[in-house]
C-alpha positions as CSV (number, residue, x, y, z in Angstrom):
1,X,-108.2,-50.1,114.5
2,X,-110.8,-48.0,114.6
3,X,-110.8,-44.7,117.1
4,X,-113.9,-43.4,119.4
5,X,-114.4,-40.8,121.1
6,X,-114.9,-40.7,125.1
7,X,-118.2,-39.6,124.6
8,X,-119.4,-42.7,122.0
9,X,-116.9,-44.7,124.2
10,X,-119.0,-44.0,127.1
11,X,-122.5,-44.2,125.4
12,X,-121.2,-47.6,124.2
13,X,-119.9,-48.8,127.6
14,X,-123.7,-48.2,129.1
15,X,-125.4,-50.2,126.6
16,X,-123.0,-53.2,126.9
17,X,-123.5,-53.6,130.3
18,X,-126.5,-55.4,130.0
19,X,-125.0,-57.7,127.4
20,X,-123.2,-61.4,128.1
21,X,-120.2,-62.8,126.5
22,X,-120.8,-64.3,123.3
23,X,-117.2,-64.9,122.6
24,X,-114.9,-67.2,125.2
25,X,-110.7,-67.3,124.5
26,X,-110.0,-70.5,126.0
27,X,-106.4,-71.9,127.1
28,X,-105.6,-72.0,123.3
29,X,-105.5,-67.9,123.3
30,X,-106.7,-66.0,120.1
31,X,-107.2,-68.8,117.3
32,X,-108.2,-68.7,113.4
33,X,-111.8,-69.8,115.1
34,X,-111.9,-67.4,117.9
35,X,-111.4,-65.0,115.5
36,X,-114.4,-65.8,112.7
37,X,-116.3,-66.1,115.9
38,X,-115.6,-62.5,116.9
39,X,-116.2,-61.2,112.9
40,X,-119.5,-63.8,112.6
41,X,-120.7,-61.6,116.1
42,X,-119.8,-58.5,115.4
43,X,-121.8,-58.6,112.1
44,X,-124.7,-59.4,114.0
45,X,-124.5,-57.6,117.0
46,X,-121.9,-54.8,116.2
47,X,-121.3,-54.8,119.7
48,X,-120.1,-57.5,121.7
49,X,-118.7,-58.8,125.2
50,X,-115.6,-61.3,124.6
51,X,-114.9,-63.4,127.8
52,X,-111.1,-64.5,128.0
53,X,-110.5,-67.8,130.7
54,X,-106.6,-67.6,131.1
55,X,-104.5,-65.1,130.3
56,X,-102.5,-62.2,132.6
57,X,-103.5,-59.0,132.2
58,X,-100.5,-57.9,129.4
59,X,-101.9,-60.5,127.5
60,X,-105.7,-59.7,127.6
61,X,-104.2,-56.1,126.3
62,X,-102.1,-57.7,123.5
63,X,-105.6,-60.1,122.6
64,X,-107.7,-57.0,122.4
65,X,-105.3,-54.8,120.5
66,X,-105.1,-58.0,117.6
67,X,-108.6,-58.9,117.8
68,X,-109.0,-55.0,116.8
69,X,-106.7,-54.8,114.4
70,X,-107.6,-58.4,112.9
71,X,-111.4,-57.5,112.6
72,X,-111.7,-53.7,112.0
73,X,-113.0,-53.6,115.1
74,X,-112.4,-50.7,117.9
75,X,-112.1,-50.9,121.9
76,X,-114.5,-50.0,124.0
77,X,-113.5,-51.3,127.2
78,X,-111.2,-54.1,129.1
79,X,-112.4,-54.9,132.7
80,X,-111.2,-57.8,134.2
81,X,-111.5,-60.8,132.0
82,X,-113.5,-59.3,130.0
83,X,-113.3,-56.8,126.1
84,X,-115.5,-55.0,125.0
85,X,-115.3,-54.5,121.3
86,X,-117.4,-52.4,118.8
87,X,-117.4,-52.4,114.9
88,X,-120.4,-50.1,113.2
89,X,-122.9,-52.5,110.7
90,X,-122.0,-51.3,107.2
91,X,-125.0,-49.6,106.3
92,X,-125.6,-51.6,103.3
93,X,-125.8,-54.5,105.4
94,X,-127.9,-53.0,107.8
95,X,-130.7,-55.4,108.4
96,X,-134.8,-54.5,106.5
97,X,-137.5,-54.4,108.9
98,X,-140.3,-55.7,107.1
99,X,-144.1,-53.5,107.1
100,X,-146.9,-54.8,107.4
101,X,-148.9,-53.8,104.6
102,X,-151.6,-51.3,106.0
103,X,-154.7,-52.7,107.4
104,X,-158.4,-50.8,105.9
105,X,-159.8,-48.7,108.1
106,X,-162.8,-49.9,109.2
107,X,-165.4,-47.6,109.3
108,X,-168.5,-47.1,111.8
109,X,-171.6,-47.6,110.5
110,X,-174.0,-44.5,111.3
111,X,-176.5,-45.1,114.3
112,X,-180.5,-44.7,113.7
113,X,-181.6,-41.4,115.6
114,X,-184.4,-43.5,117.9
């Protein structure tokens, strides 16, 4: 499990607030599924908010300490019913904005003196 400081914890915690759960932990807690759903998110979001439907609050901890150690990931924050959880894009994987190739300028033509 991966360690942040208060400061990145923080920074992180402001840019997830705008975010919605991608992942729900239904009755069945913390499955094979619910798992490759967390790792398939976090490789395309890095962050993510993870909704869990029944569970006390000892075992929302326990969930977010093994969905952490399961994916690499680290926490950010638990609130409720819902995790927070952050894992940094490898930078190889690191999606390639494409350029547009650069347009020709056009240039004015010269005005007649009248």
């Amino acid at each position: 499990m991966n360690e942040l400081s208060p400061k990145e914890r923080r920074a992180l915690r402001a840019r997830a607030h705008g975010l919605h759960p991608v992942v729900i932990v239904g009755g069945d807690g913390l499955s094979e599924a619910v798992i490759a759903e967390v790792e398939r998110n976090l490789r395309a979001h890095e962050l993510i908010k993870i909704r869990v439907a029944e569970a006390e609050r000892d075992e929302r901890d326990a969930m977010l300490e093994a969905v952490c150690n399961q994916t690499g990931a680290a926490p950010v924050q638990h609130i409720g019913r819902i995790l927070v959880v952050y894992r940094q894009a490898p930078v190889e994987a690191a999606p390639v904005r494409a350029t547009r190739p650069a347009s020709p300028r056009r240039v004015a033509k010269p005005v007649a003196p009248q």
